[in-house]
C-alpha positions in Angstrom: -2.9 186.0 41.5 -1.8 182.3 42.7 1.5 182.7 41.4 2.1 186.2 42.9 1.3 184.9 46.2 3.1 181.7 45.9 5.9 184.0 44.6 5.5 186.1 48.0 5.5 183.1 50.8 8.9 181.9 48.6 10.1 184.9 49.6 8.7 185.3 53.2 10.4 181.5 53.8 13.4 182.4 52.1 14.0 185.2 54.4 12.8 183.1 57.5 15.5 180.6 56.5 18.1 182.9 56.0 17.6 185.0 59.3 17.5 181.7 61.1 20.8 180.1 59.7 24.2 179.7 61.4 26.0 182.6 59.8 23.3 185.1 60.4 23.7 184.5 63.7 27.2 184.7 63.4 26.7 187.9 62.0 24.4 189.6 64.5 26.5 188.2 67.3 29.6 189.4 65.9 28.4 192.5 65.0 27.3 193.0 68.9 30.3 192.3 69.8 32.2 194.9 67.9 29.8 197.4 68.1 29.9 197.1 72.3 33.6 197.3 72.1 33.5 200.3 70.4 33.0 200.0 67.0 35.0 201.6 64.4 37.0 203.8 66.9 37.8 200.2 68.8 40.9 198.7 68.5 39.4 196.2 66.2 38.8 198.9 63.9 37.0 198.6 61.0 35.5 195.4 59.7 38.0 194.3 56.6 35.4 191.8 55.3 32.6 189.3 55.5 31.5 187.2 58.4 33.3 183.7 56.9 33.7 180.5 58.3 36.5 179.0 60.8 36.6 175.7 61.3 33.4 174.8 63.6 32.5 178.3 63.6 32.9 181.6 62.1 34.8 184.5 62.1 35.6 187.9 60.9 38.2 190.3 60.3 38.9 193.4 61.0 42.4 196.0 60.8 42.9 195.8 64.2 42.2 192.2 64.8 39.3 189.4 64.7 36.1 188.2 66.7 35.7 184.6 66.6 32.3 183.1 67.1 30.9 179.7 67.8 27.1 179.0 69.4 28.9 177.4 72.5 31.8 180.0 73.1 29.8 183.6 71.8 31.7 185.8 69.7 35.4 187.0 71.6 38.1 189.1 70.0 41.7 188.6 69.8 44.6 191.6 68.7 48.0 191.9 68.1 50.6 189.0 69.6 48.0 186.6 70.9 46.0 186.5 67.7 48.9 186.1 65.4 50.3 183.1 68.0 46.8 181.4 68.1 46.9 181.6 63.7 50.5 181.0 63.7 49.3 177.1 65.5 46.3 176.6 63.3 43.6 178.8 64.4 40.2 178.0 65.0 40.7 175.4 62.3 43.2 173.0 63.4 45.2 174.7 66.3 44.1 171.9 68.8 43.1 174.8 71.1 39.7 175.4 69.9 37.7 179.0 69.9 38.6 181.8 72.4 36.4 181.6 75.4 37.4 184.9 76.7 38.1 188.2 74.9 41.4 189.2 74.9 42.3 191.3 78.5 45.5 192.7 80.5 47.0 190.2 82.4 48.1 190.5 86.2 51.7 191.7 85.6 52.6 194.7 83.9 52.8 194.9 80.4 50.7 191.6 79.7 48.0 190.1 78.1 46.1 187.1 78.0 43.3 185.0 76.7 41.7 181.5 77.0 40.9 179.0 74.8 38.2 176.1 74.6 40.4 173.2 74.1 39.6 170.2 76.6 43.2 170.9 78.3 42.2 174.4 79.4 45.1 176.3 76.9 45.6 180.1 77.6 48.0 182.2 75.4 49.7 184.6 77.5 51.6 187.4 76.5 54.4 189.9 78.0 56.5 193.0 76.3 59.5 191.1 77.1 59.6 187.3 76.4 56.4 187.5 73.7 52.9 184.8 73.6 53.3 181.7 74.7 50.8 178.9 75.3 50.4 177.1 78.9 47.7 174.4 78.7 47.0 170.8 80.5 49.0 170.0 83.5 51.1 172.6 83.0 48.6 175.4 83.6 47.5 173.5 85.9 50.6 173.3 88.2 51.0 177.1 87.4 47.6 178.3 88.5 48.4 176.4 91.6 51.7 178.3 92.3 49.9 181.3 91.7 50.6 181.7 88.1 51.7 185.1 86.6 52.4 186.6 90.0 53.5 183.5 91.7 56.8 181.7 92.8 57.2 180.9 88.8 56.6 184.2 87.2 55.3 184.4 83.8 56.2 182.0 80.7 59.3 182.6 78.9 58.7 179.7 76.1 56.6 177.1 74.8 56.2 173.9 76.5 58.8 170.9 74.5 58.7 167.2 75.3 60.9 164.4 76.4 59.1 161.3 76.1 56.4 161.5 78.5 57.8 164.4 80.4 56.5 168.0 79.5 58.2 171.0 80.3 57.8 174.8 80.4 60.2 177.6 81.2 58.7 180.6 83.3 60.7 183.9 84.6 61.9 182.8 87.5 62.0 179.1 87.0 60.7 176.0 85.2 57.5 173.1 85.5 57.6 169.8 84.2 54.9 166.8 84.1 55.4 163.1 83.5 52.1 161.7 82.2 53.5 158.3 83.0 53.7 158.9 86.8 51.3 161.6 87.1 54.2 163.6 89.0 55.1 167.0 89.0 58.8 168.2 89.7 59.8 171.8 89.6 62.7 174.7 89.9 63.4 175.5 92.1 62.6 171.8 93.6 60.7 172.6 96.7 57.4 173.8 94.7 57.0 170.3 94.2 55.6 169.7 97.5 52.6 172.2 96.9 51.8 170.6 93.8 51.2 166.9 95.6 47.4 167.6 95.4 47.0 168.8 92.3 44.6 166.9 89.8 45.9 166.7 86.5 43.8 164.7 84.8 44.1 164.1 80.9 41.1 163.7 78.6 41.7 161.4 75.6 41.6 165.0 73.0 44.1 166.6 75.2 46.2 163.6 75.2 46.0 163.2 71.8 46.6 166.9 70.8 49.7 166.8 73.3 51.5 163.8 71.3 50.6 165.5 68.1 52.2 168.8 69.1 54.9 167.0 70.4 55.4 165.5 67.0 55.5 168.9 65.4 51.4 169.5 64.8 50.1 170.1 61.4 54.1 170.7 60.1 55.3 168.1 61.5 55.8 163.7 61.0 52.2 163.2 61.2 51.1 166.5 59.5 47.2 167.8 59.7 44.1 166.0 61.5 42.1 163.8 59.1 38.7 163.7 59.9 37.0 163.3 63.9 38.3 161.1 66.8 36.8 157.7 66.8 36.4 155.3 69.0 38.3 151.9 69.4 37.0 148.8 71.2 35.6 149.7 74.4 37.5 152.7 76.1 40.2 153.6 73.4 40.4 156.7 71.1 41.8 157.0 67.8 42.8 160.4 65.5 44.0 160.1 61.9 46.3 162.0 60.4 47.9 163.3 56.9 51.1 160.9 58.0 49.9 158.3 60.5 47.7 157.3 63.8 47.6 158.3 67.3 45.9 155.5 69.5 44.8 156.8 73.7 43.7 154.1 76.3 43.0 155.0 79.9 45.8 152.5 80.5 48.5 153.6 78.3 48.0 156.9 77.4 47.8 158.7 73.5 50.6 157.3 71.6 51.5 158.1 67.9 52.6 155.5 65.0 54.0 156.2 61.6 54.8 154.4 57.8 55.6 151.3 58.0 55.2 150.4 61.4 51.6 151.6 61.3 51.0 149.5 58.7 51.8 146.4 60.0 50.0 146.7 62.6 47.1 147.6 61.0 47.8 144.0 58.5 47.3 142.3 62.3 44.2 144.2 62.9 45.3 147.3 64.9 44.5 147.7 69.1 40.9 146.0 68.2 41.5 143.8 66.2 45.4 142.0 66.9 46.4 140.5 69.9 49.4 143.3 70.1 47.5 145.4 72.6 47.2 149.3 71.9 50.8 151.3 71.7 52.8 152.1 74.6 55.2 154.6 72.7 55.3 156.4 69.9 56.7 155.7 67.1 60.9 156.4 67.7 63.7 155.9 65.3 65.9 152.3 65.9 69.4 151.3 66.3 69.7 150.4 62.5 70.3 153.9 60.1 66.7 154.4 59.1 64.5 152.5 61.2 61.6 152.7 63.2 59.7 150.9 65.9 57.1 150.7 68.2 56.7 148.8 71.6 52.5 147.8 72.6 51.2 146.5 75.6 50.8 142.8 75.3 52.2 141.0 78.4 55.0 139.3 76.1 56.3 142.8 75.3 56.3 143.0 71.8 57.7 145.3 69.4 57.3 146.0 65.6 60.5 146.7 64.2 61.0 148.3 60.8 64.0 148.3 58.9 64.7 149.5 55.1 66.3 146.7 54.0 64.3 144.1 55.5 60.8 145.8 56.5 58.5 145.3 59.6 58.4 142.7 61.7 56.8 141.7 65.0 59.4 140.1 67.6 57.8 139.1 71.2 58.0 137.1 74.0 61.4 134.2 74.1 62.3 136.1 70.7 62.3 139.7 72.3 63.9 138.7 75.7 66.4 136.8 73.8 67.1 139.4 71.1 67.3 142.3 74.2 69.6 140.6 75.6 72.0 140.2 72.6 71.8 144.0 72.1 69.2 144.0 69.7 69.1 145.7 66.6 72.6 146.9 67.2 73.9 143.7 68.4 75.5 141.0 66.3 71.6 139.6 65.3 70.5 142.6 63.6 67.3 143.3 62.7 64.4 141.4 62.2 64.3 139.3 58.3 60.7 137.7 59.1 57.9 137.1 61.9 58.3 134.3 64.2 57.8 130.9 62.8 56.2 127.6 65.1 57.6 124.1 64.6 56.6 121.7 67.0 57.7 123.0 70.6 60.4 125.0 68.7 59.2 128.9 67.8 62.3 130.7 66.0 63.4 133.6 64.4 65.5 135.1 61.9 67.5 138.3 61.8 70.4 139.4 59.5 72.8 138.2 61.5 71.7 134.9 62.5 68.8 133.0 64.3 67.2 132.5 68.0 65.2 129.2 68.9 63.6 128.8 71.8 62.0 125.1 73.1 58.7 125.3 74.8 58.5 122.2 76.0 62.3 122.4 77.7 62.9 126.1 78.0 66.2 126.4 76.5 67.4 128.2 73.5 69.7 127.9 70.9 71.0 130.5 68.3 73.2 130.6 64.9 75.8 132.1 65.7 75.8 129.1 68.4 78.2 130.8 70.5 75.5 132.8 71.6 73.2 130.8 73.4 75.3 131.1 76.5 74.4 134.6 76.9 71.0 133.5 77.4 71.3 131.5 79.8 68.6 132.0 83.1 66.9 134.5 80.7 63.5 135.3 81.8 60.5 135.3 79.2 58.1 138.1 79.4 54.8 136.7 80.1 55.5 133.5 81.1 56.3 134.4 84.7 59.5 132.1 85.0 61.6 131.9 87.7 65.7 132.0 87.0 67.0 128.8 86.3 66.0 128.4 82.6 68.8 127.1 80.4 70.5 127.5 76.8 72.1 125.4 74.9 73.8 126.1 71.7 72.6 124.7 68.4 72.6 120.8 68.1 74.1 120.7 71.6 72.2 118.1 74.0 69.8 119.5 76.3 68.6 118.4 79.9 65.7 118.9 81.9 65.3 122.2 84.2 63.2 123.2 86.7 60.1 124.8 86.0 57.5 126.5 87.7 54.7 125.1 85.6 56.0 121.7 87.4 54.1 122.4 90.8 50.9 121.2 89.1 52.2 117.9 89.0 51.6 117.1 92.8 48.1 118.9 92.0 47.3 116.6 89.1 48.4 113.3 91.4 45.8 114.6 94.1 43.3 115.4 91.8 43.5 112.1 90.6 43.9 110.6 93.8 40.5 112.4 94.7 39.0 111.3 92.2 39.7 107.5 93.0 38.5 108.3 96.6 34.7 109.2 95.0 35.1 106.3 92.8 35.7 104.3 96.5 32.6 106.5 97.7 30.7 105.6 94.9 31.5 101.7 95.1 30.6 102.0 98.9 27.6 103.0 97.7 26.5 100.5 95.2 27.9 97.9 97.9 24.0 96.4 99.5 23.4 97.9 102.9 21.8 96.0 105.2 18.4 97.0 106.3 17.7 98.7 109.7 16.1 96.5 112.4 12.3 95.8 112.2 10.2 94.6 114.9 10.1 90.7 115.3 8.5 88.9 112.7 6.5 85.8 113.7 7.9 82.7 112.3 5.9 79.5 112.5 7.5 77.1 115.8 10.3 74.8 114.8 9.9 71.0 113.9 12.0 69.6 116.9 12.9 66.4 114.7 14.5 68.8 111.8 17.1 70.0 114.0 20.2 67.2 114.7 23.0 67.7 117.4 25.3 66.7 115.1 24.9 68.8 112.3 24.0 71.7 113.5 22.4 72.7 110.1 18.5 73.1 110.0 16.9 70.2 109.6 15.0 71.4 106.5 18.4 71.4 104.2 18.8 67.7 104.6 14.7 66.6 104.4 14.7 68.8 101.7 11.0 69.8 102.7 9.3 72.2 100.4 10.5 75.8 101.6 6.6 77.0 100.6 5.7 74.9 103.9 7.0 77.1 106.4 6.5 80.3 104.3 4.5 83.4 106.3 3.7 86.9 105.2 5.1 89.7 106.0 4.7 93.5 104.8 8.3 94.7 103.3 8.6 98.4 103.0 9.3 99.9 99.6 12.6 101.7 100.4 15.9 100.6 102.2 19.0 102.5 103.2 17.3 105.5 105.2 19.9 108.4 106.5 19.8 107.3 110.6 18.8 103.6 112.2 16.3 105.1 114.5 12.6 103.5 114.1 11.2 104.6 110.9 8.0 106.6 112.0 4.6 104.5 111.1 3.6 104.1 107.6 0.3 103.1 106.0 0.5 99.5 105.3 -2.2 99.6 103.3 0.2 100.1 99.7 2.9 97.9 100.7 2.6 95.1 98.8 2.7 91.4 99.9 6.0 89.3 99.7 6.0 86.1 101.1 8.5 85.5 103.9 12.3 83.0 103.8 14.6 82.2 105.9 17.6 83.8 105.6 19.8 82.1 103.0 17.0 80.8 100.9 14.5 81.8 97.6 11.9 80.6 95.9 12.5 77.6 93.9 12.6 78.8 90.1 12.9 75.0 89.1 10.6 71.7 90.1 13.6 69.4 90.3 16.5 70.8 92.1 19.1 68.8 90.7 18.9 71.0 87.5 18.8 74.4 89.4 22.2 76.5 88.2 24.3 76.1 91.4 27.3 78.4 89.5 28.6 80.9 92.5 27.6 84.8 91.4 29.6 86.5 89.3 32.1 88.4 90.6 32.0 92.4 88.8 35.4 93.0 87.5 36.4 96.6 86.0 35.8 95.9 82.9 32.1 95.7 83.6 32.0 99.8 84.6 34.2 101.0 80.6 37.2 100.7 79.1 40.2 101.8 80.1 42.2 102.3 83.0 40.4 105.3 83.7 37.3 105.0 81.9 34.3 107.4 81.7 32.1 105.3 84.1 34.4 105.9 87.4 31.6 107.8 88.9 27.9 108.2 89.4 25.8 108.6 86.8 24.4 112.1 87.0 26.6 112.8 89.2 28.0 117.0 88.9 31.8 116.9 87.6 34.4 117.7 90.3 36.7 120.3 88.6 40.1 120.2 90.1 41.9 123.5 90.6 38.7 126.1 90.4 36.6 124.0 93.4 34.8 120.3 93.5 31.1 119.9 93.0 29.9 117.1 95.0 26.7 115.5 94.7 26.2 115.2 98.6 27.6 116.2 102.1 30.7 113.9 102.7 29.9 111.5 105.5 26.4 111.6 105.0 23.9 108.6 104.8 23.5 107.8 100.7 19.9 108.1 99.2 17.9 105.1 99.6 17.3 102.8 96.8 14.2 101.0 95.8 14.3 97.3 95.4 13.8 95.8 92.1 14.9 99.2 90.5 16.2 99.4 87.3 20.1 99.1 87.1 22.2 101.9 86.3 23.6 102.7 83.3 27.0 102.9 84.4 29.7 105.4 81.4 26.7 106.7 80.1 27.5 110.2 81.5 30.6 111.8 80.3 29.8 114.5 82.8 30.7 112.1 85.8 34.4 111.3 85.0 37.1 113.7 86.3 38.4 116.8 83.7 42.1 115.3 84.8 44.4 112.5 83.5 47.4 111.2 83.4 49.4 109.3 80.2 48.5 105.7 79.6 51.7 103.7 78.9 51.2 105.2 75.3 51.5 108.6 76.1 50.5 109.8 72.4 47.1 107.3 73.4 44.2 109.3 73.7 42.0 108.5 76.9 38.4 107.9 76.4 36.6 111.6 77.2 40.1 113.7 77.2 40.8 115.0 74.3 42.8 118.2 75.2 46.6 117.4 75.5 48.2 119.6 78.0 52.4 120.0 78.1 53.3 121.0 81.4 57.3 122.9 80.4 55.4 125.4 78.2 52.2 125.8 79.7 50.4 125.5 76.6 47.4 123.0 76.0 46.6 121.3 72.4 43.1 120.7 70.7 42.2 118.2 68.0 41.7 121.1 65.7 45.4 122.4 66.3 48.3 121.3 63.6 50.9 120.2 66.4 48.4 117.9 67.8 49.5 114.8 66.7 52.9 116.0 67.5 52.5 117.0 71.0 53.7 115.0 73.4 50.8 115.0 76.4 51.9 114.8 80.1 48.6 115.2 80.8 44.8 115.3 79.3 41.7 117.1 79.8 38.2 116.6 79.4 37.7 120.2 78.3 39.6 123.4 77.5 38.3 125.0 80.3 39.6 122.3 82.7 42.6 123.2 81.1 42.5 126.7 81.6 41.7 126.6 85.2 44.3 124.8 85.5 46.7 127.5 84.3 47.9 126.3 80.9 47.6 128.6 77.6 45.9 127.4 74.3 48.8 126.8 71.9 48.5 129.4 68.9 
């Protein structure tokens, strides 16, 4: 009894499963479909099979054509030309234009047919008795529609769309439409439909991009063969797709762009568009001057290309290296290709190529070359992201070299007045330490003279000469506990009641720390030299302890209002500490008369002709000649110089 009713809810579940999976629905939904166009007397026809699966969805066949089904698009039926166009590019499977969305119906014009497709560039195949199916999709289709496609000024398609870099193009009856995703510009013929086509919003998702390059490249029988796999995404707004036979990398920025072999997979070694500094691809990958070889160019602000070569294999030239090798013709020049990466000695990067070698001097901006004759050439040659202006100079190999201008040089006059402001709050700050005197206080009673201890001749009280105990004309008097308020206007009343006692002198005098004067330490006070406030020239206590750092070039933090009063002081304080904030010192300075001398609290070199800054931790430190230092690598920065590599 248990087992027969176990045996009997296996079954009831088995059948709840089965009615409730993906291909029964397929299958009622197909069957629907056929049986409300007709069924067997339809121009589908009989069913030749099985519902089966297509890709995402499912599909089946019948002898006059097939009803394609997925949960998102419903179950649509394609005959004849159309359905053997849509199989001939992949089908539901990998066609890149996704499930029909529509069934198949008579188009506009005599004597045509049409039906769309799901794909995110809104792809129709569209078919005529005389020119065949074609597909018009993306901007295209757009552009069409917009000249009122089949029975507008264009007429109906005539071919397939084909590509010339980033320019599309499609033939129609009576003319033809072309796109270039790089300007997001449409041009037509004939040439005045243009104009109407000035509003028109052809935006590109990053499938539809992607799919575009990849047909462009030949689809599933072509250099990068069938999709591998799912999109994926790539740092923060980029897209990736693999393929059998290579990548194809979108960025809002730069668009899809495809790479192949060897070229891929160097730049994959670097760490591909996340993970290298090369930036994602700006073109696909195209065939190079040398029989055999390939290249790619990426979006890095030095410009730089991998170049591929069978002889030699891939190799990334940029920046000084790519301008320079441009300008000598390239690959087809007299360097060649590309034998290595670039190499960094000092101030010197260089590479080498089959037919010789490019150098290029940071420090100086000049380059040399082997053969040497072709330094000339290069000569005024501007370097892609450096932002120099013409008057660089070349110089051939072992010749002697001379100093140019540079651009980087304007932050010279900006380091002297940083420096110079920086000695004008180290004046501030040694007004302020300077004693101010106290404001005005009302009359103090003062016991009356002795009219014999004063002498006409003299003129000197008469106490210095008796030498009278200075106790015996001492008074009290109540001293206030602060000094050095903001204004000289009478201070508002204060409770005397915790100000202490402090007996009263005159001017010029103290207490007497010894009995007999004769022994007191009459030495003058000691004058405060520099050397009392660090070491150095410039040392770390030329400002106020606590004080915020000024940073010069990116705005100065001050500790007060310039021109206002200082904050008072109380007497007998504690002294300050002075160097004991490396804070307070400026992030600026210049070469002692060792300029290979570190400065106490500047540790990042800086070398103004290439722009590039040094840390301790970098191999050309030692090396690097410093025309100026910085506290930190962010004073550096701010101040528009690079971290050397």
């Amino acid at each position: 009894m248990a087992l027969g009713l176990a045996a009997t809810v296996t079954v009831l579940l088995s059948v709840q499963t089965a009615t409730a999976s993906p291909d029964s629905d397929a299958h009622d939904a197909i069957t629907a479909a056929w049986q409300a166009a007709g069924g067997d007397g339809s121009p589908l026809g009989a069913p030749k099979g099985d519902v089966h699966p297509a890709g995402p969805g499912f599909a089946q066949d019948f002898n006059g054509g097939t009803i394609y089904f997925t949960p998102e698009t419903g179950a649509k039926a394609l005959y004849g030309a159309i359905l053997d166009k849509y199989e001939s590019l992949g089908g539901a499977a990998s066609g890149g234009l996704g499930f029909p969305n529509s069934d198949e119906v008579a188009g506009l014009v005599p004597d045509s047919r049409l039906a769309t497709f799901s794909g995110a560039d809104n792809p129709l195949i569209y078919w005529t008795s005389e020119h065949g199916a074609h597909v018009v999709r993306g901007p295209i289709n757009a552009g069409w529609d917009k000249l009122g496609s089949s029975t507008g000024a264009l007429g109906v398609p005539v071919e397939d769309e084909h590509y010339d870099g980033a320019v599309v193009t499609q033939k129609f009856s009576a003319g033809a439409l072309s796109f270039d995703s790089a300007t997001k510009t449409f041009t037509t013929v004939p040439p005045e439909l243009a104009a109407q086509l000035a509003d028109v919003q052809a935006q590109v998702d990053p499938t539809a991009a992607i799919d575009q390059v990849w047909r462009s490249a030949g689809g599933p029988s072509g250099a990068l063969g069938a999709k591998q796999g799912d999109e994926y995404q790539v740092g923060e707004n980029g897209v990736g797709q693999d393929f059998a036979r290579g990548k194809i990398y979108f960025s809002p920025v730069t668009g899809a762009n495809a790479l192949e072999g060897e070229v891929l997979a160097k730049y994959e070694s670097l760490g591909g568009p996340a993970g290298s500094d090369l930036g994602f691809p700006i073109t696909s990958t195209a065939d190079g001057a040398v029989s055999g070889s390939k290249f790619n160019s990426f979006a890095a602000e030095d410009e730089p290309v991998i170049f591929f070569s069978p002889d030699n294999g891939a190799f990334v030239v940029r920046s000084a290296m790519k301008a320079a090798w441009d300008k000598l013709d390239g690959a087809s020049g007299k360097l060649g290709a590309p034998v290595g990466d670039q190499t960094v000695d000092g101030d010197v990067v260089s590479q080498k190529f089959t037919g010789g070698l490019i150098a290029w001097n940071q420090a100086t901006n000049t380059f040399s070359t082997e053969p040497a004759d072709l330094a000339q050439a290069l000569s005024g040659l501007q370097i892609p992201g450096m932002n120099l202006p013409d008057g660089s100079t070349a110089t051939s190999s072992g010749a002697g070299r001379e100093t140019h201008w540079n651009w980087m040089w304007v932050l010279i006059p900006v380091a002297v007045l940083a420096v110079l402001g920086a000695l004008a709050g180290a004046a501030m700050w040694w007004q302020r330490r300077r004693p101010v005197p106290a404001p005005p206080r009302a009359p103090i009673a003062m016991p009356a003279p002795v009219t014999d201890d004063y002498d006409d001749d003299d003129e000197q009280w008469a106490h210095h000469d008796h030498r009278g105990d200075p106790r015996e004309h001492e008074g009290t008097v109540r001293l206030p506990s602060r000094y050095g308020s903001s204004s000289y206007a009478p201070e508002p009343e204060l409770s005397t009641s915790s100000i202490p006692d402090a007996p009263w002198l005159h001017y010029g005098e103290a207490e007497a720390d010894v009995d007999d004067e004769d022994e007191a330490d009459t030495a003058p006070t000691r004058v405060v030299t520099e050397e009392d406030f660090g070491t150095g020239r410039h040392s770390v206590g030329h400002g106020i302890a606590g004080a915020e750092p000024r940073t010069f070039g990116a705005g100065v933090t001050e500790t007060r209002p310039f021109g206002s009063a200082p904050e008072p002081r109380m007497f007998g304080a504690e002294p300050r500490t002075f160097g004991a904030d490396e804070s307070a010192h400026p992030v600026m300075h210049l070469p002692l008369d060792d300029p290979y001398q570190q400065p106490a609290g500047y540790p990042i070199k800086a070398n103004i002709g290439s722009g590039l800054y040094y840390t301790p931790q970098n191999a050309l430190y030692d090396d690097t000649l410093a025309e100026i230092w910085f506290a930190t690598e962010e004073a550096a920065r701010l101040n528009g110089f690079t971290r050397a590599g």
